[in-house]
ChimeraX commands (.cxc) that place a marker at each C-alpha (Angstrom):
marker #1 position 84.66,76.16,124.04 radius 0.5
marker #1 position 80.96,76.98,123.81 radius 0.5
marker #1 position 80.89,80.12,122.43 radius 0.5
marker #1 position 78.27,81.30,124.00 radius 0.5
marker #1 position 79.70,81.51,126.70 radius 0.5
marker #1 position 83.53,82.35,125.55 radius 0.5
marker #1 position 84.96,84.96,127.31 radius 0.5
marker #1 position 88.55,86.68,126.48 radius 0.5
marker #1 position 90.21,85.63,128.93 radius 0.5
marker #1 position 89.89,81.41,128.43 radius 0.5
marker #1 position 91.09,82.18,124.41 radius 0.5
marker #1 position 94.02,80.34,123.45 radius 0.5
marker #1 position 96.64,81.58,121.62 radius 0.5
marker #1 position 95.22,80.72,118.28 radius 0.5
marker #1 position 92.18,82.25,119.10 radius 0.5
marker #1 position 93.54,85.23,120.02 radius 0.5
marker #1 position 95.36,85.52,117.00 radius 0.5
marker #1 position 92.47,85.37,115.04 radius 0.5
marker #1 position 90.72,87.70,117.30 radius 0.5
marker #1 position 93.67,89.88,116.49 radius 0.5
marker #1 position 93.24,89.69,113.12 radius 0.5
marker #1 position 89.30,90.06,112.96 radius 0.5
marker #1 position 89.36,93.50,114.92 radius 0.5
marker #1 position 92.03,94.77,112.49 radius 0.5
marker #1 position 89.56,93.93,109.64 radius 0.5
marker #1 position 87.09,95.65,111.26 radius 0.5
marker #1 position 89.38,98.92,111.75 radius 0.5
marker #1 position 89.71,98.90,108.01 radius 0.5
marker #1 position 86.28,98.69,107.35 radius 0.5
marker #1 position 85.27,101.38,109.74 radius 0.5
marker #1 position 87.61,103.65,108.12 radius 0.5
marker #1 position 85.89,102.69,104.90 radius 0.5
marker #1 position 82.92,103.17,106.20 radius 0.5
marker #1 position 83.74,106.95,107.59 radius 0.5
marker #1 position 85.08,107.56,103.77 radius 0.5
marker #1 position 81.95,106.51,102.12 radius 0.5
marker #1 position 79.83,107.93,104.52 radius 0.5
marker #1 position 81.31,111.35,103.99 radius 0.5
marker #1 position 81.79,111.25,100.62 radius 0.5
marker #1 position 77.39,110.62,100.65 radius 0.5
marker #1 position 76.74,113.19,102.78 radius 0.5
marker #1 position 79.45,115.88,101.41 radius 0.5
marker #1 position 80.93,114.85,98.11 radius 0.5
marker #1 position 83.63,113.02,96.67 radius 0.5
marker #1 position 85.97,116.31,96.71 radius 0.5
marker #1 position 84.86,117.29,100.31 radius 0.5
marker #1 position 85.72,113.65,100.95 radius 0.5
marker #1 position 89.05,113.23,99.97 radius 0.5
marker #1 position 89.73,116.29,101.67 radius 0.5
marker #1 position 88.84,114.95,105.00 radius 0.5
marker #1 position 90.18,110.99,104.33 radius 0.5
marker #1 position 94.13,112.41,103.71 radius 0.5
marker #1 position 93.80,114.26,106.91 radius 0.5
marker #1 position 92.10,111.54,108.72 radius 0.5
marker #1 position 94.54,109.19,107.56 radius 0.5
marker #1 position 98.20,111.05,108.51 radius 0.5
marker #1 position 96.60,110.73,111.71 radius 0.5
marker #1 position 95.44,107.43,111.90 radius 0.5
marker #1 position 97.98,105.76,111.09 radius 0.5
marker #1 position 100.45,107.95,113.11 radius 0.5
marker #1 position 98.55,106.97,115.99 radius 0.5
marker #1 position 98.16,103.70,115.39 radius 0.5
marker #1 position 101.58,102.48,114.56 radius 0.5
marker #1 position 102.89,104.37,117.54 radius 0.5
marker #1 position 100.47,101.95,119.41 radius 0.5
marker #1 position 101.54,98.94,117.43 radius 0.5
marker #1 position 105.43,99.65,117.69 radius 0.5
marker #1 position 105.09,99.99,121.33 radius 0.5
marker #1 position 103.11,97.03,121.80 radius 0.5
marker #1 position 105.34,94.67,119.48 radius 0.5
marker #1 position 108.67,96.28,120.35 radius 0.5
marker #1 position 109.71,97.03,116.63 radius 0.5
marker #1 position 111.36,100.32,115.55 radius 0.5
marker #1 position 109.91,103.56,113.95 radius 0.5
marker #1 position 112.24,106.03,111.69 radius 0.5
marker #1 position 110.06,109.31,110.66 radius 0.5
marker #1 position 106.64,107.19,110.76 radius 0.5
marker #1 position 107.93,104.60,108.60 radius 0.5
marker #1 position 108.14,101.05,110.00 radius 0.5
marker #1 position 111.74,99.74,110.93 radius 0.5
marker #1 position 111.70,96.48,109.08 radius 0.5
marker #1 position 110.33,98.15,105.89 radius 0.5
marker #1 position 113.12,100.39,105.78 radius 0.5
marker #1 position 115.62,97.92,105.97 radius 0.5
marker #1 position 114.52,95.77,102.98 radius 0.5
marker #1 position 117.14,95.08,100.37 radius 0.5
marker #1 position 115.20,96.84,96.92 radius 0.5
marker #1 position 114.65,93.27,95.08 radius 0.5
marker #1 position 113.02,92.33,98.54 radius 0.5
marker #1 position 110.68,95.87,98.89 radius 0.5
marker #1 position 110.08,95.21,95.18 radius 0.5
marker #1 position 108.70,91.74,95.59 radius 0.5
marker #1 position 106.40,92.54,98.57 radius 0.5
marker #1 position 105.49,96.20,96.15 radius 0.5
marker #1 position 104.17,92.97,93.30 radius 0.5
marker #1 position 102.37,90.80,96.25 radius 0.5
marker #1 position 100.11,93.88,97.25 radius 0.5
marker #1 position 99.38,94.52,93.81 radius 0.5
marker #1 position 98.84,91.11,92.98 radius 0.5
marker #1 position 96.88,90.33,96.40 radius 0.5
marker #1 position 94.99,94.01,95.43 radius 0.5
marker #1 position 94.02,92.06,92.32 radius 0.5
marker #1 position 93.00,88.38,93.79 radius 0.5
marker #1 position 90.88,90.52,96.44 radius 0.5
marker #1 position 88.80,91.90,93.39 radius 0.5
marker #1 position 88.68,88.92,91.93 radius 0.5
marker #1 position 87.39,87.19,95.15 radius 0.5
marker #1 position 84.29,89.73,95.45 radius 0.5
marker #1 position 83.30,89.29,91.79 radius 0.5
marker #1 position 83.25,85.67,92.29 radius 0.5
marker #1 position 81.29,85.96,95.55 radius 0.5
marker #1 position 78.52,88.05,93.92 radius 0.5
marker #1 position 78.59,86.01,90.57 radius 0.5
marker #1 position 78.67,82.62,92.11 radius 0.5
marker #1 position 75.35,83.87,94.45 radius 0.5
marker #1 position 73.67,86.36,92.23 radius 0.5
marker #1 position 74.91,85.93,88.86 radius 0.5
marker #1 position 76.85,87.56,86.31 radius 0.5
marker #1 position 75.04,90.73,85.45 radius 0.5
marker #1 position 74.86,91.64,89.18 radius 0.5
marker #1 position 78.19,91.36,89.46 radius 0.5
marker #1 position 79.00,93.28,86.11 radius 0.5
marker #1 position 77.33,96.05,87.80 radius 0.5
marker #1 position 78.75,95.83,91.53 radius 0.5
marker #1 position 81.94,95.90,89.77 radius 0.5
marker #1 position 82.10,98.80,87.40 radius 0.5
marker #1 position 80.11,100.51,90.21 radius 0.5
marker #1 position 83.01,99.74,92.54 radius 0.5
marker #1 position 85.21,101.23,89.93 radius 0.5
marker #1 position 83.48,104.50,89.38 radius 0.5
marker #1 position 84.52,104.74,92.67 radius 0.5
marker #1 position 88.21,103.37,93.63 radius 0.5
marker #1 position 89.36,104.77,90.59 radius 0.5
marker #1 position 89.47,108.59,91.15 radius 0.5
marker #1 position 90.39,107.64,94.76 radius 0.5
marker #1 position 93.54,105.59,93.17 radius 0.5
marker #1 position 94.06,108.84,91.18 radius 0.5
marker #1 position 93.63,111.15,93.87 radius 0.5
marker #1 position 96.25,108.88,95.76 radius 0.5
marker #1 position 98.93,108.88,93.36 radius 0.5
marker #1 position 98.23,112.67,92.73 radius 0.5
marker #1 position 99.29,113.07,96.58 radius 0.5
marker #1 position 102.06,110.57,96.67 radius 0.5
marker #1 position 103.87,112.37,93.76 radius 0.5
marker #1 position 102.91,115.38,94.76 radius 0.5
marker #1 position 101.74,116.72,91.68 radius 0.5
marker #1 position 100.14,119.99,91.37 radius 0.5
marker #1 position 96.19,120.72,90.88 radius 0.5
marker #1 position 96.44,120.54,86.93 radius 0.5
marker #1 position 99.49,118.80,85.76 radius 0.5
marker #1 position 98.51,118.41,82.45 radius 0.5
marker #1 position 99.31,114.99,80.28 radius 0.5
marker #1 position 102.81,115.08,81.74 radius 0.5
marker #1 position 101.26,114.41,85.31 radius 0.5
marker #1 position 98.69,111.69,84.11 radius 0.5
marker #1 position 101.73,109.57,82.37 radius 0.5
marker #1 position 103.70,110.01,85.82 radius 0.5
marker #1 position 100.52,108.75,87.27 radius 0.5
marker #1 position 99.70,105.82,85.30 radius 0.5
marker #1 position 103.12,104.34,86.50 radius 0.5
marker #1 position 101.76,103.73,90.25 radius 0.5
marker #1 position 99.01,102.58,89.57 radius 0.5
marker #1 position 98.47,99.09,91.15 radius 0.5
marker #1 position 98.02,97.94,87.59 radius 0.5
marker #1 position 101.54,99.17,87.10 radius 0.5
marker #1 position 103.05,96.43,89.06 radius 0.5
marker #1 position 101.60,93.87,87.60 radius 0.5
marker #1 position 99.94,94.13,84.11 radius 0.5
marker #1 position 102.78,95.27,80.82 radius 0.5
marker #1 position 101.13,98.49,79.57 radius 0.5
marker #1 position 103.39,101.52,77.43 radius 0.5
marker #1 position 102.72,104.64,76.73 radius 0.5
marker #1 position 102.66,105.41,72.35 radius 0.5
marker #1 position 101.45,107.87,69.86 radius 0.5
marker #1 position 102.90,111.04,71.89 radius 0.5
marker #1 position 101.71,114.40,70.47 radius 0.5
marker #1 position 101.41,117.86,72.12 radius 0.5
marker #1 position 98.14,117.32,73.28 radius 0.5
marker #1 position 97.17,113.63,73.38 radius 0.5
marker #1 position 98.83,110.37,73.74 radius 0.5
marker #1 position 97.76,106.50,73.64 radius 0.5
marker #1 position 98.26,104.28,76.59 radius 0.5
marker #1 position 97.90,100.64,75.49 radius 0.5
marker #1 position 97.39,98.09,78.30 radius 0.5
marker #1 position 99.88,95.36,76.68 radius 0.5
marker #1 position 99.36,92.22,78.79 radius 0.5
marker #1 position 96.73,92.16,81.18 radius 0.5
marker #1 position 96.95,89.46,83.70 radius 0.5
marker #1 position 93.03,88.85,84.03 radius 0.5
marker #1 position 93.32,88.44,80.14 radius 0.5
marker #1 position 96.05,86.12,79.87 radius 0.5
marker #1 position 94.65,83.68,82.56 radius 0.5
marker #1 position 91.40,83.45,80.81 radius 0.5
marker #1 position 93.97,83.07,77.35 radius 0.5
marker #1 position 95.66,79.89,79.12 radius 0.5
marker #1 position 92.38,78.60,79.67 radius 0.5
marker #1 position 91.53,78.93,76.15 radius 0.5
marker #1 position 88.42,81.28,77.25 radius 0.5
marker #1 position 87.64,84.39,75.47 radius 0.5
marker #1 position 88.37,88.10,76.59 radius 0.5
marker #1 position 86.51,88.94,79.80 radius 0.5
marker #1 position 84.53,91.70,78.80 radius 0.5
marker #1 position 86.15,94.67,80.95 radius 0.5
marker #1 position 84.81,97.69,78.35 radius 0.5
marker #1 position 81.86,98.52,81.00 radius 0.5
marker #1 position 84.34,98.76,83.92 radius 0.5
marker #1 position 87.24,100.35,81.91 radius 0.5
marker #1 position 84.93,103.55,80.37 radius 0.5
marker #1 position 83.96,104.47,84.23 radius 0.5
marker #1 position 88.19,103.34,85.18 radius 0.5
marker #1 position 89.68,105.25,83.06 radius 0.5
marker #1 position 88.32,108.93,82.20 radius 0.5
marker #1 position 87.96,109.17,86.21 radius 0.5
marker #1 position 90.89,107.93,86.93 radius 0.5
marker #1 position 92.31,110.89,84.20 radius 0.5
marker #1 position 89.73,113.18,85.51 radius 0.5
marker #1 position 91.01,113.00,89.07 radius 0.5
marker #1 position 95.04,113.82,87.49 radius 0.5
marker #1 position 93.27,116.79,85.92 radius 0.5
marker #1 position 89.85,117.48,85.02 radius 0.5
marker #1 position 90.87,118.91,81.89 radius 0.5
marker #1 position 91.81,115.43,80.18 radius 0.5
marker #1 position 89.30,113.57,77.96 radius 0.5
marker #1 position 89.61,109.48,77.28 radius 0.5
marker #1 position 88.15,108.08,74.57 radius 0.5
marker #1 position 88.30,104.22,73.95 radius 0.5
marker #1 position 90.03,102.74,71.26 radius 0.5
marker #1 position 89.27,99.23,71.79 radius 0.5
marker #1 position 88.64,96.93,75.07 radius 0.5
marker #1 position 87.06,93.53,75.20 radius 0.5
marker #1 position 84.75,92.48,74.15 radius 0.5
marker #1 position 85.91,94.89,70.89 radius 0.5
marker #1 position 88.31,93.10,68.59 radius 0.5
marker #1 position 92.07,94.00,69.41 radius 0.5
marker #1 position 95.43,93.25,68.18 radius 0.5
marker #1 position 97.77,90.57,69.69 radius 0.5
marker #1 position 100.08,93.26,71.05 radius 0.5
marker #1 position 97.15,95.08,73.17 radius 0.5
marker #1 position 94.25,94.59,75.53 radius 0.5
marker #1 position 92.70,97.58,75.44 radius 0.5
marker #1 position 94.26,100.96,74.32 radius 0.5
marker #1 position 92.96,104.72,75.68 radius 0.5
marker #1 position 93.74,107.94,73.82 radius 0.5
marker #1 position 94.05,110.91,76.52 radius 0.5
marker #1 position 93.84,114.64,75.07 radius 0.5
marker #1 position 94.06,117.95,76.46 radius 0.5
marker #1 position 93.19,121.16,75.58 radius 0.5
marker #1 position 94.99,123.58,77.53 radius 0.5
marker #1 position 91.98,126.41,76.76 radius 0.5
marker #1 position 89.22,124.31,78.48 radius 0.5
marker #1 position 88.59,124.66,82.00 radius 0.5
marker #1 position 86.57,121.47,82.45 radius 0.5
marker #1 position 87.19,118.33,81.04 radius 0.5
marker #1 position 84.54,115.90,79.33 radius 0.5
marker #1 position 84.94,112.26,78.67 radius 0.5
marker link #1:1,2 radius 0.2
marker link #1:2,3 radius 0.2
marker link #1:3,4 radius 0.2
marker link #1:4,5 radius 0.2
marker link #1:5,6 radius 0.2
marker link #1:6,7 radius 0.2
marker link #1:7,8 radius 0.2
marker link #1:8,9 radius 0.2
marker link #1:9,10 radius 0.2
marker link #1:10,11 radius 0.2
marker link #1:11,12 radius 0.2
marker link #1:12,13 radius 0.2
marker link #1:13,14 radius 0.2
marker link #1:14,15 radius 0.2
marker link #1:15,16 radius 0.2
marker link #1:16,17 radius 0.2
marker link #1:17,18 radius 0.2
marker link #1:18,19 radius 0.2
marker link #1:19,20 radius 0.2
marker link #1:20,21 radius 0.2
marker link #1:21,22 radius 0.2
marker link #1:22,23 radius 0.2
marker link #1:23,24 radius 0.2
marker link #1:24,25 radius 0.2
marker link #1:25,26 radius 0.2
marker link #1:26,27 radius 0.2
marker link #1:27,28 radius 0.2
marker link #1:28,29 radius 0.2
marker link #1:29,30 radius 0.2
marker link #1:30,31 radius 0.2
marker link #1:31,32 radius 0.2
marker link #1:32,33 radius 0.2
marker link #1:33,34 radius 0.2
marker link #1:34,35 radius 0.2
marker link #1:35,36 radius 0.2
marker link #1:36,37 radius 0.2
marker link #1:37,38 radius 0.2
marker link #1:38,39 radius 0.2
marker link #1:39,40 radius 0.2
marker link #1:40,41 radius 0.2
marker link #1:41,42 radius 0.2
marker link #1:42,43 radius 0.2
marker link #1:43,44 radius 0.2
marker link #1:44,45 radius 0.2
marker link #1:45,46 radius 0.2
marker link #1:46,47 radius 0.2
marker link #1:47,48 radius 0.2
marker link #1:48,49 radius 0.2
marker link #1:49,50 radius 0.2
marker link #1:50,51 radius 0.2
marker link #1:51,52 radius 0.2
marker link #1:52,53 radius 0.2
marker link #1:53,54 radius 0.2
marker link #1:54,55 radius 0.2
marker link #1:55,56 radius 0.2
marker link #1:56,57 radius 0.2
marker link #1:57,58 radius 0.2
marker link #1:58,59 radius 0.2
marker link #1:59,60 radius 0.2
marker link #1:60,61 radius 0.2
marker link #1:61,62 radius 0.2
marker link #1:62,63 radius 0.2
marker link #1:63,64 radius 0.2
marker link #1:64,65 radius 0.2
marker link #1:65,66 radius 0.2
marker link #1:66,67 radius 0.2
marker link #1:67,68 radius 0.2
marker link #1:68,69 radius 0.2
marker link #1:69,70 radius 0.2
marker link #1:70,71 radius 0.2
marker link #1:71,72 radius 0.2
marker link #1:72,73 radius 0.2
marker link #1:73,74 radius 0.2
marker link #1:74,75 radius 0.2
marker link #1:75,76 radius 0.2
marker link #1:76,77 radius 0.2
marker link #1:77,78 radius 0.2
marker link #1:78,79 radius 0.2
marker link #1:79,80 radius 0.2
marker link #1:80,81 radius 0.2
marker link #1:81,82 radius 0.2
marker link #1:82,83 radius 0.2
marker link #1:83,84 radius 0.2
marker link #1:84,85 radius 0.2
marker link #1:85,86 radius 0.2
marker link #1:86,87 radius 0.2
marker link #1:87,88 radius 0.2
marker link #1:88,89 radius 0.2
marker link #1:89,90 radius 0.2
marker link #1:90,91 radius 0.2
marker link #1:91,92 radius 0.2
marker link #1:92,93 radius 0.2
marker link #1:93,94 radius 0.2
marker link #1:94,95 radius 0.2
marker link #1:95,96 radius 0.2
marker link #1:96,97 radius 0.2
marker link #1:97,98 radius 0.2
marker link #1:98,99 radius 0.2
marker link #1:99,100 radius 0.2
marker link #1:100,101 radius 0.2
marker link #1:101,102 radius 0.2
marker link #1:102,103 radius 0.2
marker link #1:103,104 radius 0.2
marker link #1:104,105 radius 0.2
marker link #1:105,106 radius 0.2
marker link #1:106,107 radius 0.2
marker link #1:107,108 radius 0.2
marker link #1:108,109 radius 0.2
marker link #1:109,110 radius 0.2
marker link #1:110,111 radius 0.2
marker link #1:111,112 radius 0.2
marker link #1:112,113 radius 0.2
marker link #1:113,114 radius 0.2
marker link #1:114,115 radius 0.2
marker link #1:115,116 radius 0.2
marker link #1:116,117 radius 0.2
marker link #1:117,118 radius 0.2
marker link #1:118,119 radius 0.2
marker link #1:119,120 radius 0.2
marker link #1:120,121 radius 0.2
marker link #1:121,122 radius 0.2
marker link #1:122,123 radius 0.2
marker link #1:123,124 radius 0.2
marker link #1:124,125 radius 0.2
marker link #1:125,126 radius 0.2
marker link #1:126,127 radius 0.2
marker link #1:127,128 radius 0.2
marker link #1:128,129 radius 0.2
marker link #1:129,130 radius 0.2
marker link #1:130,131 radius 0.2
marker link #1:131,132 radius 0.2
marker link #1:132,133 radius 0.2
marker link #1:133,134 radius 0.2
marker link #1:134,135 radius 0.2
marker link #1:135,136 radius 0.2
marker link #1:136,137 radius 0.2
marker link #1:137,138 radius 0.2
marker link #1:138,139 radius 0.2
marker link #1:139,140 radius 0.2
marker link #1:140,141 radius 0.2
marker link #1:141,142 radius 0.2
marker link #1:142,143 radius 0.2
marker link #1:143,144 radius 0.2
marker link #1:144,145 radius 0.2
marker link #1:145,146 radius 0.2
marker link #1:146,147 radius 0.2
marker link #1:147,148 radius 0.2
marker link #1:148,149 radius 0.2
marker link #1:149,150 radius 0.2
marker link #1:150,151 radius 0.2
marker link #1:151,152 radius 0.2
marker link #1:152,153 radius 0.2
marker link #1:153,154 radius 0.2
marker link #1:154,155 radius 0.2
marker link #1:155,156 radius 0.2
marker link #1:156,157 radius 0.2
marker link #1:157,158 radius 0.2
marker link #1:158,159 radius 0.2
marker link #1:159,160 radius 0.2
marker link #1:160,161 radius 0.2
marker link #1:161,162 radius 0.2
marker link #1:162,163 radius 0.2
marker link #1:163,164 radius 0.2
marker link #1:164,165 radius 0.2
marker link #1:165,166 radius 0.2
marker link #1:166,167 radius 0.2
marker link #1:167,168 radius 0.2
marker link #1:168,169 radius 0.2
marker link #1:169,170 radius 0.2
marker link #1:170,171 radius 0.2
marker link #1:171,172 radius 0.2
marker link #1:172,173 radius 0.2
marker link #1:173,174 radius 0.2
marker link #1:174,175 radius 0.2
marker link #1:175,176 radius 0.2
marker link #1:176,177 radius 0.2
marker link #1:177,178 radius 0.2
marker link #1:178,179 radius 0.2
marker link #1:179,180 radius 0.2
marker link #1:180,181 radius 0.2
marker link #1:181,182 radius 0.2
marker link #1:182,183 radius 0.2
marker link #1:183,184 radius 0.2
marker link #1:184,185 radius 0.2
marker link #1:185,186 radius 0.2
marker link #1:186,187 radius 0.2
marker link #1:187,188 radius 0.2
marker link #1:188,189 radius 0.2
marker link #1:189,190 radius 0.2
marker link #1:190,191 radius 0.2
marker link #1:191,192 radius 0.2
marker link #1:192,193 radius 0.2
marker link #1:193,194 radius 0.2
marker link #1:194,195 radius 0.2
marker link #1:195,196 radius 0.2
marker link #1:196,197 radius 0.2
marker link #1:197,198 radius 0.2
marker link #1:198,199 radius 0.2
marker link #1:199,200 radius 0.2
marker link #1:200,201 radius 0.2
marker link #1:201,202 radius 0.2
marker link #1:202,203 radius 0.2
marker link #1:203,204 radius 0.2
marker link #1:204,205 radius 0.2
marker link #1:205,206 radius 0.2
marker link #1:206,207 radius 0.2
marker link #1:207,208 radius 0.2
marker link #1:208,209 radius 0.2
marker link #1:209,210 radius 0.2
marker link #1:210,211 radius 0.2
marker link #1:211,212 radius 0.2
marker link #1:212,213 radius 0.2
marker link #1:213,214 radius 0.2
marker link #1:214,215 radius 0.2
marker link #1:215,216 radius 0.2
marker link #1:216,217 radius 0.2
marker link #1:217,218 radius 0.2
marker link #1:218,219 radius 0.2
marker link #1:219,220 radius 0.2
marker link #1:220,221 radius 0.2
marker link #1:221,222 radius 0.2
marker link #1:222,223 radius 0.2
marker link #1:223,224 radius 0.2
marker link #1:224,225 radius 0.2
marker link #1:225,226 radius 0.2
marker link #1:226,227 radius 0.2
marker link #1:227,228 radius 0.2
marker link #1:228,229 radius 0.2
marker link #1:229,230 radius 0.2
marker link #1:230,231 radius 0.2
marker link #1:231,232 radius 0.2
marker link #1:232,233 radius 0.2
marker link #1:233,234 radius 0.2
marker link #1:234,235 radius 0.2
marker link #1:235,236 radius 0.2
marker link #1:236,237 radius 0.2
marker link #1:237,238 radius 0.2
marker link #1:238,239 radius 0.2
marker link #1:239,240 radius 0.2
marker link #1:240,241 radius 0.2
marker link #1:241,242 radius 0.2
marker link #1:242,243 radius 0.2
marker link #1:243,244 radius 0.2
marker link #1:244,245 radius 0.2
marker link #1:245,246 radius 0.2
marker link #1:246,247 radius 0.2
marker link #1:247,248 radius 0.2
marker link #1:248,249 radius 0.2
marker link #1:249,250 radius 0.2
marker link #1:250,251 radius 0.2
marker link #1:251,252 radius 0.2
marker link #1:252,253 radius 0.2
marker link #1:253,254 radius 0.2
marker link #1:254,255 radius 0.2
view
């Protein structure tokens, strides 16, 4: 079919499909779009605010829609068929979004390295992170419910849903009062490049914007300090390893 000419109604059913697909791509992006947007205009804080109360809505609204449409079954907003998965089965589709999470990051570093080069994609990336990571915190922060300052308690809570969490080996050592060490034990970007008898991508860039405001967001009191991440020499049994501290007399936290 010409497709200058293509109107809706002489798509096959392929077509369609893909048409399908395309304009739910483009609902996610516009709802990216409204998030960044507003978070330019009014502030990260001011931001969140408004995408948690944009989104109960949203997707209220729209899987009402979709349920109707396909004909499958809602229980208390949650989809029918996702509720019904046996836990090894809501486990294993818990790993593929993380690991498809992961590929999809992988795939835009590659698209601005392979056309721009490594630098520029160095610094779309840990760009991209100063970003996703307090939204990942401010996330989990909601989905646990945690309250406005939980302390060190609520960031190790918090560093166990992180999409990293699925997928990567990490622990949590060192435990004191007021700090402890989270160690990043196998990292799966690492160990690829290790098969491939490459050395350590060199993450340290992306991991000091990650990782205080990813803490930050848990509770701005908490300070991260780096105590190795490639390209820094590590042991075997770690990655990269983060020391978070608190002290409960600040009312501000610092890197």
């Amino acid at each position: 079919m010409d497709s200058l000419t293509m109107e809706l109604e002489g798509l096959g059913r392929e077509e369609k499909a893909r048409l399908a697909m395309d304009m739910m791509h483009r609902t996610i992006m516009h709802h990216v779009l409204w998030f960044t947007e507003v978070r330019h205009q009014m502030g990260a804080e001011k931001a969140h605010a408004a995408l948690w109360e944009a989104l109960e809505s949203s997707r209220t609204i729209q899987l009402k829609r979709l349920s109707k449409t396909l004909g499958f079954g809602m229980t208390e907003g949650i989809p029918d068929a996702l509720l019904s998965l046996e836990d090894e089965k809501m486990n294993a589709l818990l790993e593929a979004i993380s690991l498809n999470w992961l590929a999809g990051d992988g795939v835009w570093f590659q698209a601005v390295e392979f056309s721009h080069g490594m630098n520029d994609a160095k610094r779309c990336n840990d760009s991209c992170w100063a970003h996703f990571s307090p939204f990942e915190g401010s996330a989990v922060k909601r989905f646990l419910g945690l309250p406005d300052n939980p302390g060190l308690e609520g960031l190790k809570a918090a560093l166990k849903f992180r999409m990293y969490a699925r997928i990567n080996k990490q622990s949590i050592v060192e435990e004191e009062e007021h700090s402890f060490v989270f160690q990043m034990n196998k990292c799966r970007v690492q160990a690829a490049r290790q098969r491939k008898k490459l050395d350590d991508y060199p993450c340290k860039s992306a991991g000091l914007v990650e990782y205080p405001t990813f803490a930050r967001a848990i509770d701005p009191r908490i300070k991260t300090e780096c105590l190795g991440c490639p390209p820094d020499p590590h042991p075997q049994e770690w990655s990269c390893a983060w020391k978070f501290s608190i002290d409960e007399n600040d009312s501000e936290g610092s890197m």
